[in-house]
VOBA-1610 file (N, C-alpha, C; in pm, whole numbers, padded with zeros to 5 digits, always signed):
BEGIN
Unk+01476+02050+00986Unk+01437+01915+00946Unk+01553+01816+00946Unk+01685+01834+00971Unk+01817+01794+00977Unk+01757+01689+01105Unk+01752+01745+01190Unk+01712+01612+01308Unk+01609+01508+01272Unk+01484+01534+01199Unk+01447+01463+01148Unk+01487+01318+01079Unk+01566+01386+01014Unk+01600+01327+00864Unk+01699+01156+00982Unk+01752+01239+01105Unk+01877+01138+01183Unk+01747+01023+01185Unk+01614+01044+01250Unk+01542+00931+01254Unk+01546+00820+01172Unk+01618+00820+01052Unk+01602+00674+00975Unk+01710+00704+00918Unk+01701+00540+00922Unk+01841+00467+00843Unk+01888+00577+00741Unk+02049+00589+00688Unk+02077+00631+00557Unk+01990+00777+00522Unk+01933+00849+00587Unk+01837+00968+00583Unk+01715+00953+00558Unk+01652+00828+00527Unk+01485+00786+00548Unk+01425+00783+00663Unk+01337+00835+00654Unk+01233+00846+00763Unk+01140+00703+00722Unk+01146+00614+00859Unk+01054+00485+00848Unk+00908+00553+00857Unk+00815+00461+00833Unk+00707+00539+00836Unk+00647+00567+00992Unk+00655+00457+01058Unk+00623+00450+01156Unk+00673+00562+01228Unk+00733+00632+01183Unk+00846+00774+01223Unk+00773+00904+01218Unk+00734+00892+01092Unk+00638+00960+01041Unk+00554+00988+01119Unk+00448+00863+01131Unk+00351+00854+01193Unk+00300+00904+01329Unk+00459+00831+01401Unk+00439+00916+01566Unk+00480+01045+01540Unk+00521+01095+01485Unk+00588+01256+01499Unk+00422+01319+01480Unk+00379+01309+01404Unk+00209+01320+01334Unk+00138+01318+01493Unk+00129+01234+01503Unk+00093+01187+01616Unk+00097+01221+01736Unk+00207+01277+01750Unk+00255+01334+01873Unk+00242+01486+01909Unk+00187+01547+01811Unk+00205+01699+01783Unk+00071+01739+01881Unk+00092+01827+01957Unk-00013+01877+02044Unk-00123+01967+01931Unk-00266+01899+01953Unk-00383+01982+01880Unk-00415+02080+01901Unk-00351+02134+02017Unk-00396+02301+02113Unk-00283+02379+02119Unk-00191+02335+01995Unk-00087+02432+02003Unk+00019+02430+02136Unk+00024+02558+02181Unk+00122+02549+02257Unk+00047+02577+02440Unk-00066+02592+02404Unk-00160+02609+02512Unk-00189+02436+02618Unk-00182+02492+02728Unk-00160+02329+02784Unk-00056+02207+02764Unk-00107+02146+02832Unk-00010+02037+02817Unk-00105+01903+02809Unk-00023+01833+02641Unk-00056+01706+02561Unk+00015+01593+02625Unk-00058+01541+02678Unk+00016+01380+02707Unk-00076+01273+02613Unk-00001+01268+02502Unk-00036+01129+02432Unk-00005+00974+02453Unk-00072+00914+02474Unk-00022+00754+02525Unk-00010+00686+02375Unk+00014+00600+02319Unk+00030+00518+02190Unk+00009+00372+02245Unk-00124+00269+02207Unk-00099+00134+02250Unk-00147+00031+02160Unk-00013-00053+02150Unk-00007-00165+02019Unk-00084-00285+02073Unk-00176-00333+02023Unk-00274-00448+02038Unk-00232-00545+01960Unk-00211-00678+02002Unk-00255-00830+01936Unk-00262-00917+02001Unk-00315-01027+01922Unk-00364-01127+02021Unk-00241-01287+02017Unk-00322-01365+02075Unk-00242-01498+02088Unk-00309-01615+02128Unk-00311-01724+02025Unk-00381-01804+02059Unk-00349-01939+02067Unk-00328-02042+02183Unk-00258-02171+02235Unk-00285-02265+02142Unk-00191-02362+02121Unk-00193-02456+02038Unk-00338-02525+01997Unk-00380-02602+02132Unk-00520-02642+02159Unk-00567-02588+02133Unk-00602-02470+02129Unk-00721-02401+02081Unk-00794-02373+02263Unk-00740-02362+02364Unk-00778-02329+02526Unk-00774-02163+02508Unk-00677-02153+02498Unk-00690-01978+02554Unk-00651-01898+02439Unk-00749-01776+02440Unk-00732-01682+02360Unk-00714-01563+02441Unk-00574-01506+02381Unk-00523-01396+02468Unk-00543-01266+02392Unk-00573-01121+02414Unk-00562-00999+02372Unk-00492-00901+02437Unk-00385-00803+02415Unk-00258-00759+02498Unk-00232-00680+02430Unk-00250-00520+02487Unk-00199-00419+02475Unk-00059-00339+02539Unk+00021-00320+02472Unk+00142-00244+02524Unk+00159-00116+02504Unk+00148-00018+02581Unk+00113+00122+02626Unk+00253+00197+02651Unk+00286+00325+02563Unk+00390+00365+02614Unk+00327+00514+02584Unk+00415+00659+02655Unk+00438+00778+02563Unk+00453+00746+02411Unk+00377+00844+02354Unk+00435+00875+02196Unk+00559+00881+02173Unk+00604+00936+02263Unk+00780+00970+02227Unk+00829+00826+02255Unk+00839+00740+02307Unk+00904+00682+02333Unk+00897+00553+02216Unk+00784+00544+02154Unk+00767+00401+02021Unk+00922+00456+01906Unk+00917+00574+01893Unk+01060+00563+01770Unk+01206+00496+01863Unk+01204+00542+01892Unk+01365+00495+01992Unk+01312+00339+01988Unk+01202+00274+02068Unk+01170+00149+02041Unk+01218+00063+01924Unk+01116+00113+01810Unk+01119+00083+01728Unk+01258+00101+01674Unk+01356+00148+01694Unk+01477+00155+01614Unk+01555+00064+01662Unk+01578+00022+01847Unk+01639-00064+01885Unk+01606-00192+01815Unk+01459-00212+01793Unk+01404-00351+01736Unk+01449-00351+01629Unk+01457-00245+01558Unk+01454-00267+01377Unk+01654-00347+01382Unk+01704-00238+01456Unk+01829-00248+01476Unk+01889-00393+01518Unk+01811-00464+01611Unk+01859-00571+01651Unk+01834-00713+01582Unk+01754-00701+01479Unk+01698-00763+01370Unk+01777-00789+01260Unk+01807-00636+01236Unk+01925-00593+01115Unk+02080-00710+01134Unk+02113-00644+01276Unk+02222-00734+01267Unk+02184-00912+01281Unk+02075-00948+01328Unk+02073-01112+01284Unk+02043-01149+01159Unk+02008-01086+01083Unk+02003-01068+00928Unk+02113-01091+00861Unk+02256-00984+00922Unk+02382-00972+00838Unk+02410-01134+00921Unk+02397-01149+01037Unk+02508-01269+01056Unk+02446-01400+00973Unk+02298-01405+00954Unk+02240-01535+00938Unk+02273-01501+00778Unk+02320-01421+00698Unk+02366-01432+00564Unk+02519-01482+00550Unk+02548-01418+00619Unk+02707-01467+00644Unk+02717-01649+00676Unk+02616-01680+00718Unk+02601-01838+00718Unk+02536-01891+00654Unk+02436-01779+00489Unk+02419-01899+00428Unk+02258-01934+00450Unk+02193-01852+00551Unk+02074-01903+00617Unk+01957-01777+00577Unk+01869-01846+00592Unk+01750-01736+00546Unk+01686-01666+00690Unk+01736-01523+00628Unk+01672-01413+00704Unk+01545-01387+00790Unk+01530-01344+00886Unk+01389-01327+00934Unk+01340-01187+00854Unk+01174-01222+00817Unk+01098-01101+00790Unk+01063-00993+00878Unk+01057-01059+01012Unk+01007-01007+01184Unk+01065-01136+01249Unk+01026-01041+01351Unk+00959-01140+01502Unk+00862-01210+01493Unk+00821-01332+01483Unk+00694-01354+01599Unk+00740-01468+01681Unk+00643-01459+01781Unk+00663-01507+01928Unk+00644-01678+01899Unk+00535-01678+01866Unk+00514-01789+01818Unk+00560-01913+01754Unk+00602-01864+01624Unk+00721-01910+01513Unk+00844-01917+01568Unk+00901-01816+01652Unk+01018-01821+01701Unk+01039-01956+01817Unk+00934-01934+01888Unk+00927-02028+01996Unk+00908-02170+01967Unk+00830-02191+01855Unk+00826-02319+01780Unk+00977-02384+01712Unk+01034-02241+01681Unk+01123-02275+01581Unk+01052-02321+01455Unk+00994-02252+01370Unk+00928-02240+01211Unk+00948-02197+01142Unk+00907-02178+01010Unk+00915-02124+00892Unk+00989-02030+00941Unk+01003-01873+00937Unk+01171-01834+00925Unk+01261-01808+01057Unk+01186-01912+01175Unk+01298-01974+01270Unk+01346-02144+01244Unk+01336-02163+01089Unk+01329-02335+01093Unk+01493-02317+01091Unk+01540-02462+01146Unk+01660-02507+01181Unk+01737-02405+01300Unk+01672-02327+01348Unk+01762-02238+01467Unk+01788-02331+01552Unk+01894-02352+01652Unk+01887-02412+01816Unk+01813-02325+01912Unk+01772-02426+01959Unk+01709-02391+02125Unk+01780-02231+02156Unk+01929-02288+02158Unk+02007-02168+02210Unk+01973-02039+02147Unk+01986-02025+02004Unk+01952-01954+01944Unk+01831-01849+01966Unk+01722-01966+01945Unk+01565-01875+02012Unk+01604-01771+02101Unk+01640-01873+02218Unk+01669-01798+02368Unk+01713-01663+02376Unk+01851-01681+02279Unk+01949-01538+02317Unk+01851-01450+02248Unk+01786-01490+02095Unk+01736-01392+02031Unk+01625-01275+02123Unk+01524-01403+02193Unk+01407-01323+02229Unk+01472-01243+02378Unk+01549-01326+02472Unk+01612-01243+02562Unk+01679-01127+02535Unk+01741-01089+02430Unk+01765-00989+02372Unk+01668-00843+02297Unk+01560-00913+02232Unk+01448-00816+02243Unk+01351-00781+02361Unk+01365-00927+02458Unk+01317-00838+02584Unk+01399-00750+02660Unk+01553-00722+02635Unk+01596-00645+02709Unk+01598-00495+02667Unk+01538-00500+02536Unk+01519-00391+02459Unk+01386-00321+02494Unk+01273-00421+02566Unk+01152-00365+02569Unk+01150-00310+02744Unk+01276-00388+02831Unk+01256-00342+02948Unk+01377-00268+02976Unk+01410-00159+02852Unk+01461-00031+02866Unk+01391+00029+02872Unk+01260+00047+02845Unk+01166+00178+02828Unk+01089+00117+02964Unk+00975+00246+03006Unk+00886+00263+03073Unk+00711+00241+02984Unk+00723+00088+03003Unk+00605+00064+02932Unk+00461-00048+03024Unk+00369-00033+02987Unk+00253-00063+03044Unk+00208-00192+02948Unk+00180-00311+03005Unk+00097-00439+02935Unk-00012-00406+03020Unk-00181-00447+02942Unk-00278-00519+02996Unk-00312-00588+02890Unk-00358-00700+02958Unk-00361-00827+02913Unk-00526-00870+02959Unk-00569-00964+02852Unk-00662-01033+02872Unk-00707-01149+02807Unk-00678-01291+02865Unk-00693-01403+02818Unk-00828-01429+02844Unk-00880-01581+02750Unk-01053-01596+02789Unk-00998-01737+02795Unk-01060-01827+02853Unk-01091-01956+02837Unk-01206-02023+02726Unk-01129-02050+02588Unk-01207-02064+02499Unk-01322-02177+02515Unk-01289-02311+02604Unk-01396-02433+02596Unk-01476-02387+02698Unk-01471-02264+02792Unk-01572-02182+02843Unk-01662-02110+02791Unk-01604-01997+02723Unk-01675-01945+02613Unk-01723-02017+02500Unk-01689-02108+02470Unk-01794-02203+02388Unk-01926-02228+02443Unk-01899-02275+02587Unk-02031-02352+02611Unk-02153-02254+02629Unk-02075-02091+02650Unk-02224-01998+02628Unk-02229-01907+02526Unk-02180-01959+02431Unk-02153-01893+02289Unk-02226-02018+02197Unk-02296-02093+02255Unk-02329-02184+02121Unk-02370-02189+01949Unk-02333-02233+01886Unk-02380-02098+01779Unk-02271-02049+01706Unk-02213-01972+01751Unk-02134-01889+01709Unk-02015-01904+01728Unk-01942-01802+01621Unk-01776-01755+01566Unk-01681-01799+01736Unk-01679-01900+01753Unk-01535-01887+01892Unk-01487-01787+01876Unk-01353-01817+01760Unk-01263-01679+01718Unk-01326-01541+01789Unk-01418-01530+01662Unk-01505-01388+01614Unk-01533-01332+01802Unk-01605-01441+01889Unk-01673-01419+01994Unk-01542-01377+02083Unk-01484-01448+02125Unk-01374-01392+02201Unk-01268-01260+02145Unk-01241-01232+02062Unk-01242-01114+02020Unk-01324-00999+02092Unk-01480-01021+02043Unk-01567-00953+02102Unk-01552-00941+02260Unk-01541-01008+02289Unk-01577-01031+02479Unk-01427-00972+02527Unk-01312-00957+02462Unk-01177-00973+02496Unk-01167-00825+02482Unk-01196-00769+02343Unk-01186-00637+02364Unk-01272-00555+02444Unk-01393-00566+02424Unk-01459-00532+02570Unk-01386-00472+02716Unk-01349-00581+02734Unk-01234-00618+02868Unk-01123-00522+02869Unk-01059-00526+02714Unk-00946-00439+02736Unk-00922-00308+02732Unk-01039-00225+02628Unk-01077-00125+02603Unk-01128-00108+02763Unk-01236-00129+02835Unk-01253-00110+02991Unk-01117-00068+03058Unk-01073-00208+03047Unk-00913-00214+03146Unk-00821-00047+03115Unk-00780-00067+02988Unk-00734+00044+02986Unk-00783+00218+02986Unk-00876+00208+02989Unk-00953+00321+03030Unk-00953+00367+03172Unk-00940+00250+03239Unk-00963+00255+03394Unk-00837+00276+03451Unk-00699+00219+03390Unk-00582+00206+03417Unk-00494+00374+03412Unk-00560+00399+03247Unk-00556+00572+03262Unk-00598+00660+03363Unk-00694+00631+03421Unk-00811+00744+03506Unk-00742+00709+03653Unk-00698+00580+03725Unk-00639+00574+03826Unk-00475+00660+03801Unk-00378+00629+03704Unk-00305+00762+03654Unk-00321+00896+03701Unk-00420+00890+03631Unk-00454+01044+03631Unk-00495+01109+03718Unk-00389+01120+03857Unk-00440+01195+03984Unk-00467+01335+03986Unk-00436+01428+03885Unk-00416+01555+03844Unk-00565+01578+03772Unk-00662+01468+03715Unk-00751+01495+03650Unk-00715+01593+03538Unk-00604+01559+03454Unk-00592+01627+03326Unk-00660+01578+03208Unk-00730+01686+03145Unk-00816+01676+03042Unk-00733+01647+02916Unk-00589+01687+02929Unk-00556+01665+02784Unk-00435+01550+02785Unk-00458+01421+02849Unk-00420+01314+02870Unk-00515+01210+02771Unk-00443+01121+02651Unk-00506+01050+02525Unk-00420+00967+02510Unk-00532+00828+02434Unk-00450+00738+02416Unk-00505+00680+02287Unk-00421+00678+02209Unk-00467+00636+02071Unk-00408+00489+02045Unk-00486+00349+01943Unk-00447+00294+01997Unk-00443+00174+01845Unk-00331+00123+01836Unk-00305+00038+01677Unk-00348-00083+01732Unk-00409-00233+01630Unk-00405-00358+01643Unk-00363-00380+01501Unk-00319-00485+01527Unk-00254-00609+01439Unk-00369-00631+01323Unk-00336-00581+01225Unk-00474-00633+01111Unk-00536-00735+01066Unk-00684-00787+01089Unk-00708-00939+01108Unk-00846-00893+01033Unk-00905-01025+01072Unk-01085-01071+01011Unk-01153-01003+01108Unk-01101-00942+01207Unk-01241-00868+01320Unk-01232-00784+01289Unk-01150-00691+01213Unk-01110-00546+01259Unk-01223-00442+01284Unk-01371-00481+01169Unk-01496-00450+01223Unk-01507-00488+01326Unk-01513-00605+01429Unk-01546-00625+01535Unk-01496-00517+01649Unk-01369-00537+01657Unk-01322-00471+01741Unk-01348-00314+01762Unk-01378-00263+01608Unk-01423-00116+01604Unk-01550-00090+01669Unk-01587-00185+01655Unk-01745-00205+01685Unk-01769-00190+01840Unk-01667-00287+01921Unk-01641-00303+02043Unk-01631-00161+02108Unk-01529-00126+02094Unk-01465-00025+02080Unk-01560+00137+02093Unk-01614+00142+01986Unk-01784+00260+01957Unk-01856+00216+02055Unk-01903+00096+02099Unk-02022+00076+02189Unk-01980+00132+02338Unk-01863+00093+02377Unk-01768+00107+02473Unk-01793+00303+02535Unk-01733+00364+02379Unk-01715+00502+02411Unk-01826+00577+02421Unk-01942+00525+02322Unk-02005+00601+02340Unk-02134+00604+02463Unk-02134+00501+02553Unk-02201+00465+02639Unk-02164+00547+02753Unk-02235+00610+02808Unk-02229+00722+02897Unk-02194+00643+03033Unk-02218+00512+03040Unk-02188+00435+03196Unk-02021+00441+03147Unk-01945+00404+03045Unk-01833+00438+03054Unk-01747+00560+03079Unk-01717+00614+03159Unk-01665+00763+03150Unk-01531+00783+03117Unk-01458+00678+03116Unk-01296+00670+03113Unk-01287+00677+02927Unk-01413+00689+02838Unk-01401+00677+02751Unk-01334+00828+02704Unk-01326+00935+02794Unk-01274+01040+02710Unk-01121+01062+02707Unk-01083+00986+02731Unk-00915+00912+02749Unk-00824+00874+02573Unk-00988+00811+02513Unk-00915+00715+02448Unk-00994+00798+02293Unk-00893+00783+02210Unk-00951+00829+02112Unk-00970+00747+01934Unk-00888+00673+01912Unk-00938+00602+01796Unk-00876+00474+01825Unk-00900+00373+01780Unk-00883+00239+01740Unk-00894+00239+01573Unk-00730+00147+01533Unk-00688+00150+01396Unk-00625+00042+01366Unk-00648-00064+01245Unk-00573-00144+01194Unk-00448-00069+01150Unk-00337-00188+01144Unk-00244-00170+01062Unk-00132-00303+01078Unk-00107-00279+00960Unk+00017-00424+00931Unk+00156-00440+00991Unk+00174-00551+01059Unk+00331-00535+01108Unk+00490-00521+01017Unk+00377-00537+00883Unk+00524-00482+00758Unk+00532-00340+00742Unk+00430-00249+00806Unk+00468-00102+00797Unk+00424-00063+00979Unk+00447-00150+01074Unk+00409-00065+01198Unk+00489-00184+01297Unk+00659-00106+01294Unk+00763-00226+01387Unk+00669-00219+01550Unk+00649-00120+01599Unk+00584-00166+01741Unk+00491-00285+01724Unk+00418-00324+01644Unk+00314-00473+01619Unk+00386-00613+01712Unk+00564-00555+01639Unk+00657-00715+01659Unk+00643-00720+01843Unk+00669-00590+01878Unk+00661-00589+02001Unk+00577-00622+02125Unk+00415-00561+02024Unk+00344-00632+02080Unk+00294-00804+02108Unk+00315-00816+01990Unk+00324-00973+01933Unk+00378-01088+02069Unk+00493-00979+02091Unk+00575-01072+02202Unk+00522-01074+02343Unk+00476-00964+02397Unk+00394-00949+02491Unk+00250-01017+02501Unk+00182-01081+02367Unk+00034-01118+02380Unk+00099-01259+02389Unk+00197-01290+02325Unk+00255-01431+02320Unk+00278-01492+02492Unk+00374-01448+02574Unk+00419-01422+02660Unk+00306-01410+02787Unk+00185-01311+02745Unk+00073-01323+02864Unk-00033-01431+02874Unk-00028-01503+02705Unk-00117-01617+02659Unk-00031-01739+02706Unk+00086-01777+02710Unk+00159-01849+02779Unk+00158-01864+02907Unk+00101-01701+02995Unk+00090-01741+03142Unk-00007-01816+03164Unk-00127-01726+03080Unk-00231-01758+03093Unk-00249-01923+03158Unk-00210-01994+02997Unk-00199-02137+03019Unk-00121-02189+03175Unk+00000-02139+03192Unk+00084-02163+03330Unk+00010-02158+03457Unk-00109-02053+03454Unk-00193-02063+03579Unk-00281-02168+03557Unk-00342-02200+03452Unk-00483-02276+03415Unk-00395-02425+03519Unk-00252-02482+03423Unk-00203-02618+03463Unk-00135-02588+03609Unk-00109-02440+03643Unk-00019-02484+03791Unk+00112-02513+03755Unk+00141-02477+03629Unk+00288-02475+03610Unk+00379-02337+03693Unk+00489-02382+03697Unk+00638-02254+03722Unk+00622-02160+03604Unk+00624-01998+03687Unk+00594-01906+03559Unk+00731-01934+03470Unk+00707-01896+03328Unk+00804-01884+03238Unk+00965-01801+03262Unk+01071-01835+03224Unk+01199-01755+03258Unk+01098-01621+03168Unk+01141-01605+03044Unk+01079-01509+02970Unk+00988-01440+03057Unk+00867-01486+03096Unk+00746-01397+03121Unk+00828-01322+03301Unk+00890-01382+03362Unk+01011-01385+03489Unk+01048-01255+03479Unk+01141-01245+03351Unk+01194-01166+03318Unk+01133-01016+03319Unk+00998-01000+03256Unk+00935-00903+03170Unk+00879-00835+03353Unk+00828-00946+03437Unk+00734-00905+03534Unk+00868-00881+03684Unk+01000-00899+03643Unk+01071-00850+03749Unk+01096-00677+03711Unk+01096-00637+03577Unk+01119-00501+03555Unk+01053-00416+03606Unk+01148-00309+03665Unk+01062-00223+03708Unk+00976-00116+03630Unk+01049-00095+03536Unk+01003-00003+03419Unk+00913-00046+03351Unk+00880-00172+03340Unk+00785-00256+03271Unk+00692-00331+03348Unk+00507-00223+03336Unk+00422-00291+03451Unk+00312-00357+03381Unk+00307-00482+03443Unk+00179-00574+03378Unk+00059-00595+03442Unk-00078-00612+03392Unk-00162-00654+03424Unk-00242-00748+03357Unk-00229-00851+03407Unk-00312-00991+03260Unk-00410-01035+03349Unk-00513-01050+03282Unk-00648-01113+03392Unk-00687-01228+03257Unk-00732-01347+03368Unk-00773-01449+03265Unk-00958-01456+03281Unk-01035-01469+03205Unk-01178-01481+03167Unk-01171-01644+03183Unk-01235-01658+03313Unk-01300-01838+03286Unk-01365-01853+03363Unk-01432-01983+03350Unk-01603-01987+03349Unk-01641-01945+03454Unk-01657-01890+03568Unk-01658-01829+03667Unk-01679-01692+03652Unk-01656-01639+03597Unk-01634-01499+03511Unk-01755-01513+03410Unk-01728-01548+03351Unk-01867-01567+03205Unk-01957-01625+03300Unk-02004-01719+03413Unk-02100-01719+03462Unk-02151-01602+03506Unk-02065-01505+03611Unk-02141-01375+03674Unk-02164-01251+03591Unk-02101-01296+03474Unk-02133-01196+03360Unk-02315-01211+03350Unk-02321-01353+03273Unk-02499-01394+03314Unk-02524-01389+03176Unk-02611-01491+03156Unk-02672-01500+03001Unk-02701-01359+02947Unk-02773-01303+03026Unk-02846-01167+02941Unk-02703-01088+02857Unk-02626-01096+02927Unk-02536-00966+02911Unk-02498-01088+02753Unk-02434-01204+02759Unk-02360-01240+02650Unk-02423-01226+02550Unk-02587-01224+02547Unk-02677-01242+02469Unk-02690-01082+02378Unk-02686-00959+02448Unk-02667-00866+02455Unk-02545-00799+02361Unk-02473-00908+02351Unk-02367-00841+02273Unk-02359-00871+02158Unk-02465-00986+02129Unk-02529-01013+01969Unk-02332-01041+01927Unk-02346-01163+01973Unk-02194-01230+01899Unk-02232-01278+01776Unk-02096-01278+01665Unk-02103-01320+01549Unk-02141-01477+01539Unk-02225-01468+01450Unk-02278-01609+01400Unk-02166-01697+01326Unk-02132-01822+01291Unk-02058-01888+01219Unk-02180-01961+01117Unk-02121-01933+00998Unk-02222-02024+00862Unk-02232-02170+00860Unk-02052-02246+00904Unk-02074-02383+00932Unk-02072-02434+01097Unk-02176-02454+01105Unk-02165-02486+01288Unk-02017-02616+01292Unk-01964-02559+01419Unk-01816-02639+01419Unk-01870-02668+01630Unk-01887-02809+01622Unk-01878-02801+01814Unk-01720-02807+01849Unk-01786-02694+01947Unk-01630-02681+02037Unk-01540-02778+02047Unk-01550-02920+02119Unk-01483-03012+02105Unk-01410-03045+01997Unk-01448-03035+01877Unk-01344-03051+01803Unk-01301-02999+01700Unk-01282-02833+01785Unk-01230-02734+01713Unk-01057-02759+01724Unk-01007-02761+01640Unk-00852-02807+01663Unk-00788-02673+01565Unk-00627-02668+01583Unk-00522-02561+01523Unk-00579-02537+01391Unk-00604-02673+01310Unk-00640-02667+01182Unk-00781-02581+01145Unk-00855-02591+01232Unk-01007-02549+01200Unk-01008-02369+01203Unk-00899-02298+01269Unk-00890-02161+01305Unk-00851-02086+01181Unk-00785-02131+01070Unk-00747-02067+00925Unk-00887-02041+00866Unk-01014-02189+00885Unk-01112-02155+00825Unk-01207-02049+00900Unk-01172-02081+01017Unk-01288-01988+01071Unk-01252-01800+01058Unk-01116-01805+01056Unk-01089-01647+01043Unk-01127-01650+00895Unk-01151-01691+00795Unk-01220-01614+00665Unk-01309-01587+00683Unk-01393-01598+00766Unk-01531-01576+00748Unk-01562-01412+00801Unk-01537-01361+00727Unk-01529-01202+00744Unk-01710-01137+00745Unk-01712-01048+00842Unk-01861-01005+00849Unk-01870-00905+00786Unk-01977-00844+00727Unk-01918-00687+00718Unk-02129-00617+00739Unk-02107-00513+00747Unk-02242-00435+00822Unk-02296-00464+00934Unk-02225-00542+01021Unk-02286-00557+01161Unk-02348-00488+01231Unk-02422-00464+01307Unk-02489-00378+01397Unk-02500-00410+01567Unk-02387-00347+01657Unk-02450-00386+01796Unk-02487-00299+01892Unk-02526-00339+01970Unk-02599-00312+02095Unk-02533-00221+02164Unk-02557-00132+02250Unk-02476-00040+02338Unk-02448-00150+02443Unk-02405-00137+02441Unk-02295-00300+02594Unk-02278-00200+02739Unk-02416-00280+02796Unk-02393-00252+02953Unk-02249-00272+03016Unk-02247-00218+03172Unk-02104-00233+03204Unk-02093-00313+03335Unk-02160-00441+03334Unk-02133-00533+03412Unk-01946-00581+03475Unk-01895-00560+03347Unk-01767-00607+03371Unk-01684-00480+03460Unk-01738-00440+03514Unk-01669-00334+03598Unk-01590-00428+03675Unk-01724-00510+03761Unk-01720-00566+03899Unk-01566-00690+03879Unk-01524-00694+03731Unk-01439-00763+03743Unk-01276-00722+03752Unk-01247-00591+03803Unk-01144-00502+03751Unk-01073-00485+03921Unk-01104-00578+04012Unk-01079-00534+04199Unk-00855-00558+04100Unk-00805-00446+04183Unk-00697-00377+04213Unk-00645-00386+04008Unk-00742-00322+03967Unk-00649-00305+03826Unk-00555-00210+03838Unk-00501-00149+03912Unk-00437-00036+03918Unk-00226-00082+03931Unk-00282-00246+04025Unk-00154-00285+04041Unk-00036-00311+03962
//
C-alpha cells in the first residue's frame, strides 16, 4: 500500500484517487482483459443564450490520476504565487470565469488568462485523450420546443446525441470486437441530472441501440471532489466557442488551434441546427416528451439573466419514452 499512499499529496489519497483505483480494478479477476474508458461530461452555454454545448472527455482509467495531479499541481503553484501578491486564490478552473476574467479571475491581465489556460492545455495534450462534443442551436430548438424548459430540452436532445456518439466512437475502436471494453461515465452536477439519467436508460436499454453494451453507468458528481470536471469544463468551453466560430465564420480560436493540432488529443464536435432538428421531424421531438416550463418564457427574450431561473426548476418522477434512433443518420464519418 506504500505506492498507494505516493498518490497524494503529504500521504493522502485524493478521493478522486480512490475512486479510479475502485474503478479500475478488473470484475473478472485475472481472467481476460479489462479495458475501462472513464468520461467527464459538462456543458457550456454562450453569452446570448445561441448555443448550448455538451462535451465529453474520454481517457483510460489509468490515465485521469496522473491528470488530475498535473492539474491539481499546476493550480497549487498559482495559488502560492497569487498569495505572495496579496491576491485571492482560485477555487478551480473554469473556462468561462477565466476567460471573462471574474469573480476569482477578477483583476487578472489578458496576459495572465492566456499563460494560465495555455498551460493547462499543455497538460491535457500530454495524455492520449478523446473529446466528443455536441452543440445545439438554442433559437432553433426553441422554435420546435414551444412550451418548454430550453435549458431542460437541450440537455435532453444533447445527451441523446452524445451518449449515441460515444457509443459509436467505441464500437468503430473496437476492431478486435472485445467484450470486456467499458466506459463509465461522470457529469458535472446540475438541475437535469434526472434528465440526463433518463436519457441515458432510454438510450441503453433500446435494443436499436447496440453500442449500448460499451457503456455502463452515468453519475453526478461535484467539481470540489472530482478534479477531472475542471478539465472537462475547459473542453465544453472551448467546443461551445467553436461552435459559435462556425455559426459567424469567424478564424478558429488560438486555444481551440491548439487542442485540435495535437496528436494525442482527438476531437469530434458536431453542431445541432435547424436543419438537423428539421430531419429529425416533429414526431421524433414530440416523442421525447421534453420538460415542460411552469412560467412560459418566449425564446426571444430569453437573455443570461433568465437561465439562473430556469435551472431551479427541478423535475423529479419523470417518465420517458423509449427514443427511436433516427439520429443515427446524423453521425456520417464520426470515427474521424
Amino acid at each position: 500500500m506504500e505506492n498507494v499512499k505516493d498518490l497524494g499529496r503529504n500521504g493522502s489519497i485524493p478521493l478522486y484517487s480512490q475512486w479510479e483505483i475502485l474503478a479500475s480494478l478488473n470484475p473478472n479477476g485475472m481472467a481476460g482483459v479489462f479495458v475501462l474508458l472513464k468520461g467527464y461530461i459538462d456543458e457550456s452555454v454562450s453569452k446570448d443564450m445561441r448555443i448550448f454545448t455538451l462535451s465529453a472527455l474520454v481517457a483510460r482509467g489509468c490515465e485521469w490520476v496522473p491528470l488530475a495531479e498535473e492539474w491539481e499541481a499546476m493550480l497549487a503553484d498559482v495559488n502560492v504565487r497569487l498569495a505572495a501578491s496579496g491576491r485571492k486564490p482560485l477555487r478551480r478552473y473554469h473556462a468561462a470565469e477565466c476567460n471573462a476574467r471574474s469573480n476569482d479571475f477578477e483583476g487578472w491581465s489578458k496576459d495572465e488568462q492566456q499563460e494560465l489556460t495555455t498551460a493547462l492545455l499543455a497538460i491535457i495534450n500530454r495524455h492520449p485523450l478523446k473529446t466528443v462534443s455536441f452543440s445545439i442551436d438554442l433559437r432553433a430548438l426553441a422554435k420546435v420546443t414551444s412550451g418548454k424548459d430550453l435549458i431542460g430540452s437541450a440537455y435532453a436532445v444533447t445527451t441523446l446525441f452524445l451518449i449515441y456518439g460515444l457509443g459509436r466512437w467505441i464500437d468503430d475502436k473496437n476492431v478486435n470486437n472485445d467484450e470486456e471494453l467499458h466506459m463509465t461515465l461522470i457529469h458535472d452536477r446540475c438541475d437535469w441530472d434526472e434528465e440526463m439519467l433518463s436519457r441515458f436508460k432510454s438510450l441503453k436499454e433500446d435494443p436499436q441501440f447496440t453500442y449500448g453494451r460499451y457503456l455502463t453507468t452515468i453519475a453526478p458528481l461535484g467539481w470540489e471532489t472530482c478534479t477531472p470536471l475542471q478539465l472537462a469544463d475547459l473542453m465544453a468551453y472551448e467546443n461551445m466557442k467553436d461552435a459559435e466560430r462556425r455559426l459567424d465564420s469567424r478564424k478558429t480560436r488560438y486555444t481551440f488551434q491548439k487542442i485540435y493540432e495535437n496528436e494525442s488529443t482527438g476531437i469530434l464536435n458536431r453542431t445541432i441546427g435547424p436543419k438537423m432538428l428539421q430531419s429529425l421531424g416533429e414526431g421524433f421531438m414530440k416523442e421525447l416528451r421534453l420538460p415542460d416550463v411552469k412560467i412560459q418564457e418566449k425564446a426571444a427574450r430569453l437573455t443570461c439573466q433568465a437561465v439562473p431561473a430556469a435551472q431551479r426548476r427541478h423535475r423529479k418522477g419523470a417518465r420517458w419514452a423509449r427514443v427511436r434512433l433516427p439520429i443515427s443518420c446524423c453521425f456520417t464519418g464520426l470515427s474521424a
